[in-house]
PDB file of N, CA, C and O in Angstrom:
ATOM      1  N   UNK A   1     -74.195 -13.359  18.046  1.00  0.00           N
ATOM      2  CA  UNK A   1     -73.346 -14.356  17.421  1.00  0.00           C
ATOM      3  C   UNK A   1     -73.476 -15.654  18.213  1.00  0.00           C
ATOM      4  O   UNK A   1     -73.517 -15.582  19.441  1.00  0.00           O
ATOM      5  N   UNK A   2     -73.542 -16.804  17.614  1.00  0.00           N
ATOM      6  CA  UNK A   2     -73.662 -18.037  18.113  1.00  0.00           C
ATOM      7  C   UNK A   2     -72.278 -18.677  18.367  1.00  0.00           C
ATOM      8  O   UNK A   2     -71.372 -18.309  17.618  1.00  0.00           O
ATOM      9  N   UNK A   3     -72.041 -19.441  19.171  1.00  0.00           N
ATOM     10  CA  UNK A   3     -70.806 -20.180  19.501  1.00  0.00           C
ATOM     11  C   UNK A   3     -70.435 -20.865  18.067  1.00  0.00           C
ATOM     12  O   UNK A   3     -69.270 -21.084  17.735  1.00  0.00           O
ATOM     13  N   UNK A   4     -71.071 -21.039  17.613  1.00  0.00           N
ATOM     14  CA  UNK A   4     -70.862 -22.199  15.676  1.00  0.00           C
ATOM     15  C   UNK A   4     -70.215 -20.807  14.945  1.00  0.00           C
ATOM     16  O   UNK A   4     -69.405 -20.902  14.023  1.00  0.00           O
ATOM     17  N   UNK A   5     -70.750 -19.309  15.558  1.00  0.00           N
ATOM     18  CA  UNK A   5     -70.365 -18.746  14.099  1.00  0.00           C
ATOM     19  C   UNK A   5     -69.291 -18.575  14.420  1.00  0.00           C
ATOM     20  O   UNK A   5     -68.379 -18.965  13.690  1.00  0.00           O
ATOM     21  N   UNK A   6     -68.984 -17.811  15.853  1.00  0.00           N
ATOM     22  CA  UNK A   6     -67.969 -17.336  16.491  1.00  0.00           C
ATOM     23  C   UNK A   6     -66.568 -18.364  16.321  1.00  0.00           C
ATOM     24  O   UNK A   6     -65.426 -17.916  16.425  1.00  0.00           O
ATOM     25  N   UNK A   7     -66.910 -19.972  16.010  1.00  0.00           N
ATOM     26  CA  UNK A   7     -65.657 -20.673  16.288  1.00  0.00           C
ATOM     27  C   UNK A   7     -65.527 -20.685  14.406  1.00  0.00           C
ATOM     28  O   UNK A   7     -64.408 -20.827  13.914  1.00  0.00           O
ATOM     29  N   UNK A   8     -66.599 -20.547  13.613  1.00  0.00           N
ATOM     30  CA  UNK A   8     -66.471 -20.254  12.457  1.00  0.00           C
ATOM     31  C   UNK A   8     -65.374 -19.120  11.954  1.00  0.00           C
ATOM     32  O   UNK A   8     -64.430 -19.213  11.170  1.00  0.00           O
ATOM     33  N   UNK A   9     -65.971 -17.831  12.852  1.00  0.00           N
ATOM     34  CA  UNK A   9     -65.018 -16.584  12.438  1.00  0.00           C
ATOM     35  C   UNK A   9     -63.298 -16.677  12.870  1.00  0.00           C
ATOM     36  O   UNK A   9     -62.399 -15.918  12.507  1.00  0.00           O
ATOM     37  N   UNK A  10     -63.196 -18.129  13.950  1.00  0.00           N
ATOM     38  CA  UNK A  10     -61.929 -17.712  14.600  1.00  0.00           C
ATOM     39  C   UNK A  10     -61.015 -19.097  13.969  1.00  0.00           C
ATOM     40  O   UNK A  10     -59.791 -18.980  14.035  1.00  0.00           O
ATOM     41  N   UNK A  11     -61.446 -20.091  13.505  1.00  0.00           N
ATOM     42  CA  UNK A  11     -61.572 -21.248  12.453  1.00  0.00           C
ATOM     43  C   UNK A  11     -60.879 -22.369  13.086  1.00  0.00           C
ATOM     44  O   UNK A  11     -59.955 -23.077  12.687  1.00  0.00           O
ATOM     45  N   UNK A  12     -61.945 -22.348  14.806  1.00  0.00           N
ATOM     46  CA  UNK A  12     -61.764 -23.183  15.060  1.00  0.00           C
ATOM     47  C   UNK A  12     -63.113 -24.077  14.991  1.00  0.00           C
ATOM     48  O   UNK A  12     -64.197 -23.600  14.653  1.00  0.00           O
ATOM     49  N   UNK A  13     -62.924 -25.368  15.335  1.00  0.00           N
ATOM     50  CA  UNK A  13     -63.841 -26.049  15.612  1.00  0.00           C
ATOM     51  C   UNK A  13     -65.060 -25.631  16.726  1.00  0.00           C
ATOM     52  O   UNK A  13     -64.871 -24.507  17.191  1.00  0.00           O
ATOM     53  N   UNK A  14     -66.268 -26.319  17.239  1.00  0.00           N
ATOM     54  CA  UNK A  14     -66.944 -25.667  18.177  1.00  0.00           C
ATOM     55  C   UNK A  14     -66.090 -26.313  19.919  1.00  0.00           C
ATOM     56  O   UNK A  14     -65.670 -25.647  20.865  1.00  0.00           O
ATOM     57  N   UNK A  15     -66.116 -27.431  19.765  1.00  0.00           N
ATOM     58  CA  UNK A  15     -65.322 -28.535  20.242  1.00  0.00           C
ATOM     59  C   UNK A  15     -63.678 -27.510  21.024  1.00  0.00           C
ATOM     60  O   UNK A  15     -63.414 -27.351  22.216  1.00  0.00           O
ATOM     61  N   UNK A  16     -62.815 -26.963  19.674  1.00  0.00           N
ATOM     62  CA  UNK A  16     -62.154 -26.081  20.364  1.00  0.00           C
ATOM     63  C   UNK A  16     -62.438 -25.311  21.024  1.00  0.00           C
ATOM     64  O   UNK A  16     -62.216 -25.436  22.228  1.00  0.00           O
ATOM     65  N   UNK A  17     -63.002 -24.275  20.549  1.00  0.00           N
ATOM     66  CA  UNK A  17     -63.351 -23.527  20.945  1.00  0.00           C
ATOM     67  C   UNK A  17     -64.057 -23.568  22.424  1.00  0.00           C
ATOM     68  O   UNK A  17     -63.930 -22.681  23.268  1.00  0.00           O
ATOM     69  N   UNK A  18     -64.619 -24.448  22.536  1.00  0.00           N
ATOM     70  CA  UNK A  18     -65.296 -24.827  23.992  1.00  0.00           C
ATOM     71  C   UNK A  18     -64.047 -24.643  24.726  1.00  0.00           C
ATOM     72  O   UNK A  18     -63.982 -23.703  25.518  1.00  0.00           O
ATOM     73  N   UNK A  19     -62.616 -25.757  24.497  1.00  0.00           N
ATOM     74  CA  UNK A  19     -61.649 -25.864  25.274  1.00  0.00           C
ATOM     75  C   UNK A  19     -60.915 -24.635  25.378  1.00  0.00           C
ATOM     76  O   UNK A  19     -60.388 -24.300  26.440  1.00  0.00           O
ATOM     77  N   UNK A  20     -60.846 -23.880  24.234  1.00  0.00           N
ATOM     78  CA  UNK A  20     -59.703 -22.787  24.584  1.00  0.00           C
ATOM     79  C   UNK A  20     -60.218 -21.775  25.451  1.00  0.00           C
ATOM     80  O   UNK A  20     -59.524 -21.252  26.323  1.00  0.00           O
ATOM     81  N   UNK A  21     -61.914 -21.361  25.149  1.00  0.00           N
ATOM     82  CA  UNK A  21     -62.674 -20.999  25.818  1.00  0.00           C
ATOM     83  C   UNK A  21     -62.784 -20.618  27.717  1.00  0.00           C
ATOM     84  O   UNK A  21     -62.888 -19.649  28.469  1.00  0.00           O
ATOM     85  N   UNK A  22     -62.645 -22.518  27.781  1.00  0.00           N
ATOM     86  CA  UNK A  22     -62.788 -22.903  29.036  1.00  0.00           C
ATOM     87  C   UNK A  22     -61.366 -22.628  29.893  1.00  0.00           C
ATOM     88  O   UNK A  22     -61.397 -22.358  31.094  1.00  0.00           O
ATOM     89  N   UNK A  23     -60.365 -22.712  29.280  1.00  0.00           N
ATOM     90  CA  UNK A  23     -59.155 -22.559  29.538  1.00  0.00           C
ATOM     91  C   UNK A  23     -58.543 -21.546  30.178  1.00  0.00           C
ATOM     92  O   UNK A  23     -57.992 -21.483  31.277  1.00  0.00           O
ATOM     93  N   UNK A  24     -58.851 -20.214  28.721  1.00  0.00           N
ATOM     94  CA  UNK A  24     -58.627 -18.958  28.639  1.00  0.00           C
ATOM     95  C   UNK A  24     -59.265 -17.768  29.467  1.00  0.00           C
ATOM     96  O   UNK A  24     -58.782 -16.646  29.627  1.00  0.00           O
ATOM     97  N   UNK A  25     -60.783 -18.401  30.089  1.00  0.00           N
ATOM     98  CA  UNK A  25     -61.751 -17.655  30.489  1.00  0.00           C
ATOM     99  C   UNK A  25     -62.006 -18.151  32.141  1.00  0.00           C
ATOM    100  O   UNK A  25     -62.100 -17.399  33.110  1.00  0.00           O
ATOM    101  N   UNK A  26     -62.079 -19.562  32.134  1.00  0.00           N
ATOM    102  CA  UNK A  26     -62.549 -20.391  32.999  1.00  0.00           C
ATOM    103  C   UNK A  26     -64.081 -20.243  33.101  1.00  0.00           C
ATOM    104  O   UNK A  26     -64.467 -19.919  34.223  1.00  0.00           O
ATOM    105  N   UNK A  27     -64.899 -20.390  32.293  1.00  0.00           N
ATOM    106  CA  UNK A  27     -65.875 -20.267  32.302  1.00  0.00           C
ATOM    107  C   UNK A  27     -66.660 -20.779  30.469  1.00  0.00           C
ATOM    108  O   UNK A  27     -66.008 -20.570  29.446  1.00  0.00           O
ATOM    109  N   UNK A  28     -67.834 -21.314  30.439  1.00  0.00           N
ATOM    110  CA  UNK A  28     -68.267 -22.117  29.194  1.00  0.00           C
ATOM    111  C   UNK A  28     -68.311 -20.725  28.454  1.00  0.00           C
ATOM    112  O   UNK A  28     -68.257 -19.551  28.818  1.00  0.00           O
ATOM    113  N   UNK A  29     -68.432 -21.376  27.275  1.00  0.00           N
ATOM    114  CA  UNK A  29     -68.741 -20.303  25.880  1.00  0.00           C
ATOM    115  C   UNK A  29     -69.933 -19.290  25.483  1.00  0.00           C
ATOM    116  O   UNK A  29     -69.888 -18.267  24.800  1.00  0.00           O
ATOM    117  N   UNK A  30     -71.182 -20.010  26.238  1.00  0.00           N
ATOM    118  CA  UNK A  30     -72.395 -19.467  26.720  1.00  0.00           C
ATOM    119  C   UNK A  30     -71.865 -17.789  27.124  1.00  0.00           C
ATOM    120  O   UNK A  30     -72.014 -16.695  26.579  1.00  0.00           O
ATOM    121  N   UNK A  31     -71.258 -18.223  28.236  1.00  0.00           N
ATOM    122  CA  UNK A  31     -70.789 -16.637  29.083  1.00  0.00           C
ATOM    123  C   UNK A  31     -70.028 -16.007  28.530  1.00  0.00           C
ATOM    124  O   UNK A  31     -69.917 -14.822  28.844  1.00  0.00           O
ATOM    125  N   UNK A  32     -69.311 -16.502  27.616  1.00  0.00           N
ATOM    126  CA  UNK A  32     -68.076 -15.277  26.756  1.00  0.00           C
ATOM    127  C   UNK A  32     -69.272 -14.359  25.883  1.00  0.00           C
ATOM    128  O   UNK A  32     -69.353 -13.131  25.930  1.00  0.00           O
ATOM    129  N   UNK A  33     -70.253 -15.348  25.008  1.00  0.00           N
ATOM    130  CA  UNK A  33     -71.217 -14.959  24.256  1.00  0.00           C
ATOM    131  C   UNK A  33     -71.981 -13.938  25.048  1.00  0.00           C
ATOM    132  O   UNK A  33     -72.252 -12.818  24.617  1.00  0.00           O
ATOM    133  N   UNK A  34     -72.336 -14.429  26.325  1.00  0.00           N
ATOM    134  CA  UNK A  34     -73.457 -13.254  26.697  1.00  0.00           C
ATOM    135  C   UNK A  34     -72.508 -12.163  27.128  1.00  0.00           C
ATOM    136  O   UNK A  34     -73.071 -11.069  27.091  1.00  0.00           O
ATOM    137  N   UNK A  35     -71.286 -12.104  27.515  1.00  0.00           N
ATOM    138  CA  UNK A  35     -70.460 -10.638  28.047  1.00  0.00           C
ATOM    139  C   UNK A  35     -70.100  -9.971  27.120  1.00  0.00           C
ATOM    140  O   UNK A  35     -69.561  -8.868  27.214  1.00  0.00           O
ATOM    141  N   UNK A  36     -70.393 -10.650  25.962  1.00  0.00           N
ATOM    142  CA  UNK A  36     -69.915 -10.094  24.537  1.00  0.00           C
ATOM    143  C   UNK A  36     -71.434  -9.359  24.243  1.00  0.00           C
ATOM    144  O   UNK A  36     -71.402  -8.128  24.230  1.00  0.00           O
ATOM    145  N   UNK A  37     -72.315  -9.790  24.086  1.00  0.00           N
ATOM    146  CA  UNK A  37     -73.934  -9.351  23.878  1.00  0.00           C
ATOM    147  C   UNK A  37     -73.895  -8.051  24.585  1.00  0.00           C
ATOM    148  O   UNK A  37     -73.896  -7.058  23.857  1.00  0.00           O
ATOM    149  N   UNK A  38     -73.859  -7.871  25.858  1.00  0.00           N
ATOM    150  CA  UNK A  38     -73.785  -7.389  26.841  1.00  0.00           C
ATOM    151  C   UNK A  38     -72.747  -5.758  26.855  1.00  0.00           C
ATOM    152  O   UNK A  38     -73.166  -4.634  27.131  1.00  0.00           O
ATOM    153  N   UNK A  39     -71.392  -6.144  26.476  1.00  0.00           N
ATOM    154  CA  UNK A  39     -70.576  -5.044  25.710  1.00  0.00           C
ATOM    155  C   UNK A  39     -71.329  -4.377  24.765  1.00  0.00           C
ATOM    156  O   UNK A  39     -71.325  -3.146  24.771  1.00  0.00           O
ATOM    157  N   UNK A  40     -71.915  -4.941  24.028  1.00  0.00           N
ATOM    158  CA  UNK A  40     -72.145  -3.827  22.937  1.00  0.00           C
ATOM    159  C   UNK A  40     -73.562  -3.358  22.801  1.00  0.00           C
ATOM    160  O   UNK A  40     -73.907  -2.613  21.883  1.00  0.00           O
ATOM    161  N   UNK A  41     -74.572  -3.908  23.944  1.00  0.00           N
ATOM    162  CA  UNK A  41     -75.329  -3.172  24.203  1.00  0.00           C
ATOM    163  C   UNK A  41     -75.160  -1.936  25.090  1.00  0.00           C
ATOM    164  O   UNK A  41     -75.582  -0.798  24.881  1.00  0.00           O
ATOM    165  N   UNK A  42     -74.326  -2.486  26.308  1.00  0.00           N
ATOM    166  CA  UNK A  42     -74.195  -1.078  27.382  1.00  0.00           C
ATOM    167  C   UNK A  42     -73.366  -0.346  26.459  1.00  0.00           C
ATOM    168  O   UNK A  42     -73.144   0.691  27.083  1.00  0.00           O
ATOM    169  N   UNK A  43     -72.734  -0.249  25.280  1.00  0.00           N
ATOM    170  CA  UNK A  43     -72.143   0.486  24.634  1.00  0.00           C
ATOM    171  C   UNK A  43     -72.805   1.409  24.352  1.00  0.00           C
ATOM    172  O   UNK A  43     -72.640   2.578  24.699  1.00  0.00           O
ATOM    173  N   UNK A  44     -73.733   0.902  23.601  1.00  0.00           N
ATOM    174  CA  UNK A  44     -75.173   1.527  22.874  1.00  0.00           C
ATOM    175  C   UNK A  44     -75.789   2.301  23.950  1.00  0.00           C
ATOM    176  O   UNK A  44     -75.471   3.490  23.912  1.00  0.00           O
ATOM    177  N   UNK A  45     -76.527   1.994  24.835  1.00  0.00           N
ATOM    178  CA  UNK A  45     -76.770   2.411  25.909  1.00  0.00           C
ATOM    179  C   UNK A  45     -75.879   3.990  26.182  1.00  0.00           C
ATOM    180  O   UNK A  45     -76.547   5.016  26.311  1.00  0.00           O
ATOM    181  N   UNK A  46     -74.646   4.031  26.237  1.00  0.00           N
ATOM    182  CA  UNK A  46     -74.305   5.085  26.597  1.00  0.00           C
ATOM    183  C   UNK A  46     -74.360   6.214  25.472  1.00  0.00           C
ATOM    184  O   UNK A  46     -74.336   7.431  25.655  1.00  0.00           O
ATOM    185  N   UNK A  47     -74.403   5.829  24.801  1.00  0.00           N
ATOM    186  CA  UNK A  47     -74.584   6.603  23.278  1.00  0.00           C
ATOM    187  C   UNK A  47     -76.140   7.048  22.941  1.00  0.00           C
ATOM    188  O   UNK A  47     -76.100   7.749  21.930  1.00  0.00           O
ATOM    189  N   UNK A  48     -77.204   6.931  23.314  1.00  0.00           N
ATOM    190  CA  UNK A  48     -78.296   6.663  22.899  1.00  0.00           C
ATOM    191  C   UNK A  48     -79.273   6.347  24.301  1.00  0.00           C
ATOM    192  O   UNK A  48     -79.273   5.250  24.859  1.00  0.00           O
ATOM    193  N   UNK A  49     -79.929   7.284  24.660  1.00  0.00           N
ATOM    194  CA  UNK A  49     -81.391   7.415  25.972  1.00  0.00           C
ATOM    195  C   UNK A  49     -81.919   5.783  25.803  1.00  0.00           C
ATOM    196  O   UNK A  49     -82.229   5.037  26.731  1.00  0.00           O
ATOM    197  N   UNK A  50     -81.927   5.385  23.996  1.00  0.00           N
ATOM    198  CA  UNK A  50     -83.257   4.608  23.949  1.00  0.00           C
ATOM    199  C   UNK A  50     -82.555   3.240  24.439  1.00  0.00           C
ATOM    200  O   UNK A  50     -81.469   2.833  24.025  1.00  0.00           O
ATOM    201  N   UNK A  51     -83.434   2.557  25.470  1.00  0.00           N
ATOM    202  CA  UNK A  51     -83.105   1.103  25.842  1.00  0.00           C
ATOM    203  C   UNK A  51     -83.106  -0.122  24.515  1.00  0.00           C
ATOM    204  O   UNK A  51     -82.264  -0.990  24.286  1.00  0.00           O
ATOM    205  N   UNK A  52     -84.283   0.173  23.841  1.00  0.00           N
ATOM    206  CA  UNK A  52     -84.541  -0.157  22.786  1.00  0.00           C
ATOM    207  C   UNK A  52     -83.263  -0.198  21.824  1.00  0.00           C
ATOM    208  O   UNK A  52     -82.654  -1.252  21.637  1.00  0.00           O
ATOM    209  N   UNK A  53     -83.054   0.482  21.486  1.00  0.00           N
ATOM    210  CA  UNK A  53     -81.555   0.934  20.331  1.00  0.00           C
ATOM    211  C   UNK A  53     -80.590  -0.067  20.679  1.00  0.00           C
ATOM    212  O   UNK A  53     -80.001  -0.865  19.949  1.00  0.00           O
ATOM    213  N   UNK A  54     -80.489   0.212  22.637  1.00  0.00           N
ATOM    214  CA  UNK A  54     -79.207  -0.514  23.521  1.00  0.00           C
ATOM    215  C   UNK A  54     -79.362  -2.150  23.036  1.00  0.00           C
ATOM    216  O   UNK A  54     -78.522  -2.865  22.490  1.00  0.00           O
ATOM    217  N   UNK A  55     -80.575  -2.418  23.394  1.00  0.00           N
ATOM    218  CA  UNK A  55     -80.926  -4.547  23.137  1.00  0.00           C
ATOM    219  C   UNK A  55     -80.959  -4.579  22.141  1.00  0.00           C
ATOM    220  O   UNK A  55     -80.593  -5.726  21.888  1.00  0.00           O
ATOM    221  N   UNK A  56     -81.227  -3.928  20.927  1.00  0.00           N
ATOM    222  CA  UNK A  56     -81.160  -4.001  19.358  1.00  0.00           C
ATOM    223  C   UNK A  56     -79.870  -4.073  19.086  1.00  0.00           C
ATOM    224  O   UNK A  56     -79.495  -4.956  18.315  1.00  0.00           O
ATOM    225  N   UNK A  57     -78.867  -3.104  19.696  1.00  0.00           N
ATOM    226  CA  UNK A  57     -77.442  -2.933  19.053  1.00  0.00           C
ATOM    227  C   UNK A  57     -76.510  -4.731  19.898  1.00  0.00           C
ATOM    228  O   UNK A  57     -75.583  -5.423  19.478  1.00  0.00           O
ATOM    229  N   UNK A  58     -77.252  -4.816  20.967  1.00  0.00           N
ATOM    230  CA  UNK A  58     -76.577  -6.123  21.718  1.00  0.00           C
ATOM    231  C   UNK A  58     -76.926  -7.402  20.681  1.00  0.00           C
ATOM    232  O   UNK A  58     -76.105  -7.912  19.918  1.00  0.00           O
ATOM    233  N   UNK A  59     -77.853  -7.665  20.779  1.00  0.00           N
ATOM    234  CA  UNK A  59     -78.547  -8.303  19.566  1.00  0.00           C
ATOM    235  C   UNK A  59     -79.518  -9.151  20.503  1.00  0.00           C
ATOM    236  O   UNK A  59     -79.475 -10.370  20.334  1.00  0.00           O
ATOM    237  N   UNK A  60     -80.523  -8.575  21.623  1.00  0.00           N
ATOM    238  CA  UNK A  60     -80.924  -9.266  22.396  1.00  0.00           C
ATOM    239  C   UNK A  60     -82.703  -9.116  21.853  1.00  0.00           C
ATOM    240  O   UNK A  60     -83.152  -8.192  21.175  1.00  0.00           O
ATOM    241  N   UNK A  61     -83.312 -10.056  22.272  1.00  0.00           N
ATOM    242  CA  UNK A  61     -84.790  -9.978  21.639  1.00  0.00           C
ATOM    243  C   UNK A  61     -85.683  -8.993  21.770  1.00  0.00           C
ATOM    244  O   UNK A  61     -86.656  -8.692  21.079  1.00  0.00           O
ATOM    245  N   UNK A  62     -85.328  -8.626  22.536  1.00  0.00           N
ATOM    246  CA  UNK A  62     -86.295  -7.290  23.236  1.00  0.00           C
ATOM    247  C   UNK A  62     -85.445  -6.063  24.379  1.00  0.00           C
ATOM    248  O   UNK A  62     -84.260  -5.773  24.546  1.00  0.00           O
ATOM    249  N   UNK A  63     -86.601  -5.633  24.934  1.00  0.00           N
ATOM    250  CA  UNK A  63     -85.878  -4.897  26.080  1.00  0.00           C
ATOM    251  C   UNK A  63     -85.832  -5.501  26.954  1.00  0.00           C
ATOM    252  O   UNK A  63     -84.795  -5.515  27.618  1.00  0.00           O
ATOM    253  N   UNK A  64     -87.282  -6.483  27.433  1.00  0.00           N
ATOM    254  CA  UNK A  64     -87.221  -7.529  28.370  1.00  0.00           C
ATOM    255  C   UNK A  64     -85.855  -8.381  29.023  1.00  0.00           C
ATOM    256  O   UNK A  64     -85.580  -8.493  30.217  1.00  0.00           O
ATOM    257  N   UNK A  65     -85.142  -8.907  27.916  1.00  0.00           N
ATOM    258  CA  UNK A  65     -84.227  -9.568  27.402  1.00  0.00           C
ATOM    259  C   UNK A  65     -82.976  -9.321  28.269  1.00  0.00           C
ATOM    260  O   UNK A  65     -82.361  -9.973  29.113  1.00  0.00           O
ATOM    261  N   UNK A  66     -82.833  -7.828  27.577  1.00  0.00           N
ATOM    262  CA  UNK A  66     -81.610  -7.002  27.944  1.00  0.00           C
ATOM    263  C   UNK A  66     -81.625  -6.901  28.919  1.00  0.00           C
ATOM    264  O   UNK A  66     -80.602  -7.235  29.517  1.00  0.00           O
ATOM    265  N   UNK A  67     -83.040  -6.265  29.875  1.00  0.00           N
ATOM    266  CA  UNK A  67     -83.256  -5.988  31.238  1.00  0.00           C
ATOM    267  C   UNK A  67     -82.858  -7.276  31.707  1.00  0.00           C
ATOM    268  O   UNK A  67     -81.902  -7.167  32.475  1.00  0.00           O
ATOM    269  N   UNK A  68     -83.257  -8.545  31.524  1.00  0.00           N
ATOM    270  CA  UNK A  68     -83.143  -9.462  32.539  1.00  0.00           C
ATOM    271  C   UNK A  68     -81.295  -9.795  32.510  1.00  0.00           C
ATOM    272  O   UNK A  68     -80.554  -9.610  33.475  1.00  0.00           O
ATOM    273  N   UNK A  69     -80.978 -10.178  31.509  1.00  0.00           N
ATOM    274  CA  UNK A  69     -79.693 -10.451  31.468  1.00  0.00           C
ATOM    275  C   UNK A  69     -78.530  -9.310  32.329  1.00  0.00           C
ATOM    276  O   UNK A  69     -77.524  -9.829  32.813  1.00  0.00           O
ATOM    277  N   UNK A  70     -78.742  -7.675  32.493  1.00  0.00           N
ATOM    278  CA  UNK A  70     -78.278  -6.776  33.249  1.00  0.00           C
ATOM    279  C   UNK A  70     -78.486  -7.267  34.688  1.00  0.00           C
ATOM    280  O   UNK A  70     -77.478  -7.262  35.396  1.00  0.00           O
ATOM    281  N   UNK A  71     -79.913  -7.792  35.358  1.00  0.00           N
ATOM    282  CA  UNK A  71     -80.446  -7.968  36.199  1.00  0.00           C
ATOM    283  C   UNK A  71     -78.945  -9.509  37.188  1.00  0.00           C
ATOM    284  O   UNK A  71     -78.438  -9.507  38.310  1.00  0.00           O
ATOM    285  N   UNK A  72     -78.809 -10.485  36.011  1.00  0.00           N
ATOM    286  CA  UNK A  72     -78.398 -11.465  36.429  1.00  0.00           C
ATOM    287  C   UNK A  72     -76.565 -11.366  36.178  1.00  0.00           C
ATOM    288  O   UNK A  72     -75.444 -11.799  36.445  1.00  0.00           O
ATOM    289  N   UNK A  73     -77.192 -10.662  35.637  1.00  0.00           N
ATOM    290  CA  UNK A  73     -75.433  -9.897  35.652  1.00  0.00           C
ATOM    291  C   UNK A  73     -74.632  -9.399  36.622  1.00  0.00           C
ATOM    292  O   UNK A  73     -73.675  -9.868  37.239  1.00  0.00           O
ATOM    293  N   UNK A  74     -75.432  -7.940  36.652  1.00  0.00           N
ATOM    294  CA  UNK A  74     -75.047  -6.772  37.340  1.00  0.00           C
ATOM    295  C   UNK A  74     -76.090  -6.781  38.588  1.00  0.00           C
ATOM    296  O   UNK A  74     -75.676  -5.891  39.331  1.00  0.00           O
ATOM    297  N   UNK A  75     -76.858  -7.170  38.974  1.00  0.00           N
ATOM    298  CA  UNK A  75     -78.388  -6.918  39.575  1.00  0.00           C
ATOM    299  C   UNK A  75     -78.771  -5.952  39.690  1.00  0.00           C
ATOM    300  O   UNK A  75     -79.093  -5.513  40.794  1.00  0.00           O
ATOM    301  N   UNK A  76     -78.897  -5.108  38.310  1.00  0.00           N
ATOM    302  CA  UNK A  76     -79.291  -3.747  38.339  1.00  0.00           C
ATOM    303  C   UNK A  76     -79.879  -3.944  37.034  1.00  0.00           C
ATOM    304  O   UNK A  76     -79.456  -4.723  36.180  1.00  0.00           O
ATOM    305  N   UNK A  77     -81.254  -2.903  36.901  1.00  0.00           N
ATOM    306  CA  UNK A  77     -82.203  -2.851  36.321  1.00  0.00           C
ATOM    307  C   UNK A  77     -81.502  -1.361  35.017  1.00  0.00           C
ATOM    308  O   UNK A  77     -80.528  -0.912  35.621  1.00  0.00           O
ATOM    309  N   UNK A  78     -81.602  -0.780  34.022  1.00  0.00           N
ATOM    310  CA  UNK A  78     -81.546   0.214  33.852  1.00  0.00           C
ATOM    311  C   UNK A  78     -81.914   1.242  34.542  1.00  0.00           C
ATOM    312  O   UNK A  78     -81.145   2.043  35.074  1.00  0.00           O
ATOM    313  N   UNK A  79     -83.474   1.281  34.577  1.00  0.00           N
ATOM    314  CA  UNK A  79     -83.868   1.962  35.183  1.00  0.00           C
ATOM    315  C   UNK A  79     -83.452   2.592  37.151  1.00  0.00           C
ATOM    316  O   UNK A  79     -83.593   3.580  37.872  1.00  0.00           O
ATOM    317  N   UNK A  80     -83.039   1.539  37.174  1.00  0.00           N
ATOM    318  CA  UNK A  80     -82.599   1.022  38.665  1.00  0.00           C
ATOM    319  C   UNK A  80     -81.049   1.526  39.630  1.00  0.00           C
ATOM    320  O   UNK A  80     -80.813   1.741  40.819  1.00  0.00           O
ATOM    321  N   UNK A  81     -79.984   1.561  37.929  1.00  0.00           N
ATOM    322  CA  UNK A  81     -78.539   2.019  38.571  1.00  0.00           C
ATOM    323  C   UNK A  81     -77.978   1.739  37.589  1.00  0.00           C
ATOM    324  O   UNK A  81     -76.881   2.282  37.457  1.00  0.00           O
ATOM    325  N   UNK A  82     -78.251   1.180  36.927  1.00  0.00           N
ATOM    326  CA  UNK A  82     -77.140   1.339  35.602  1.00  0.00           C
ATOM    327  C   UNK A  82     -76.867   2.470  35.707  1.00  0.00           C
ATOM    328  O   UNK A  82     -76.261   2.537  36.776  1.00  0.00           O
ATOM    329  N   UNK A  83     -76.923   3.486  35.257  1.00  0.00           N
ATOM    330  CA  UNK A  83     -76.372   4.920  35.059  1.00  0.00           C
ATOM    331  C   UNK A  83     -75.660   5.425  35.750  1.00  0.00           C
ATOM    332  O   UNK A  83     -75.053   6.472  35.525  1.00  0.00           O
ATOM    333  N   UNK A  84     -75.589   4.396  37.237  1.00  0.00           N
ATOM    334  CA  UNK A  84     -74.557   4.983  37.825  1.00  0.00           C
ATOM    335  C   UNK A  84     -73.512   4.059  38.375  1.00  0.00           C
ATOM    336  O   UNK A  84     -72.646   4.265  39.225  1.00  0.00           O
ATOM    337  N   UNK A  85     -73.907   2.634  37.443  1.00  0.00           N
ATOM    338  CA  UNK A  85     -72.825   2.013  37.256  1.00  0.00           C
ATOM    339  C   UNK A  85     -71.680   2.245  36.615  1.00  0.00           C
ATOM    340  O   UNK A  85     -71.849   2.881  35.575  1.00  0.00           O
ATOM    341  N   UNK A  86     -70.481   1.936  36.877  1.00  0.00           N
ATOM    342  CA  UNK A  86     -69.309   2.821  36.121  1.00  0.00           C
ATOM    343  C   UNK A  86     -68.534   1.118  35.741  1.00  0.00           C
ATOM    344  O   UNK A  86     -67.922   0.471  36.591  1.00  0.00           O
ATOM    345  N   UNK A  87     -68.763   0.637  34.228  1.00  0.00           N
ATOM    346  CA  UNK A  87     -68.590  -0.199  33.504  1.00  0.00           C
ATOM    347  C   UNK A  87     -67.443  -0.671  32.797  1.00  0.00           C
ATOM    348  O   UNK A  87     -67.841  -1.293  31.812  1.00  0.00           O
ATOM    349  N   UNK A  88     -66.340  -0.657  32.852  1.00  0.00           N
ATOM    350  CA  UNK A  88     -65.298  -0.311  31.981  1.00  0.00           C
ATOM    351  C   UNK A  88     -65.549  -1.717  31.341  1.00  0.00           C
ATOM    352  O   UNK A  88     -66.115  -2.675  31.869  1.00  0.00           O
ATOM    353  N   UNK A  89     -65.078  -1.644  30.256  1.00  0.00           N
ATOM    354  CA  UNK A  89     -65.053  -2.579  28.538  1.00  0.00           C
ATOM    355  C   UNK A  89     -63.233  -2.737  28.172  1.00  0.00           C
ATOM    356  O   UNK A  89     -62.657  -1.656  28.053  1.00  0.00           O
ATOM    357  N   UNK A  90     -62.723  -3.488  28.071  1.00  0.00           N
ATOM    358  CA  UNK A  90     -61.271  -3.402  28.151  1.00  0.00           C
ATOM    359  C   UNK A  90     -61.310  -4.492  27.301  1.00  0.00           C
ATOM    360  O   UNK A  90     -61.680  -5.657  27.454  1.00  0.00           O
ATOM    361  N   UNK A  91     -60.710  -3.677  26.087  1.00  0.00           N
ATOM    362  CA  UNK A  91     -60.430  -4.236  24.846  1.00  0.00           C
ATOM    363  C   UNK A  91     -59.478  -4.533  24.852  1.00  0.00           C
ATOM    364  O   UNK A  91     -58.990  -5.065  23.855  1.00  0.00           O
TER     365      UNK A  91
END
């Protein structure tokens, strides 16, 4: 989801959304977007061996993708410790 659709779905402006964003989070809209990407791939991930499935269900371009963004995240590789990272998602 893009910051345009996301302030689309919530009916604010992008402009707001930046501010309530910045406010609410302390941090730009970029990063809500990628922790959001990010949720619902390691979601996937736990559901499903395939890495593939995991960056498909995040909506990331590849596996490459996914890997790097975990990397700058978490600094862990899948292969590497994810699995024995213990992640909580708090809805």
């Amino acid at each position: 989801m893009s910051a345009a659709e996301l302030a689309q779905a919530m009916g604010l402006s992008r402009a707001r959304l930046r501010e309530v964003v910045s406010r609410d989070f302390g941090f730009p809209t970029v990063k809500l977007l990628q922790w959001l990407q990010l949720q619902h791939a390691i979601d996937a991930l736990r559901h499903s061996a395939s890495l593939a499935d995991a960056a498909a269900a995040g909506g990331f371009a590849d596996q490459a993708h996914f890997n790097r963004r975990l990397v700058e995240w978490f600094g862990v590789t899948p292969s590497l410790g994810l699995a024995q990272l213990d992640i909580s998602i708090v809805r």
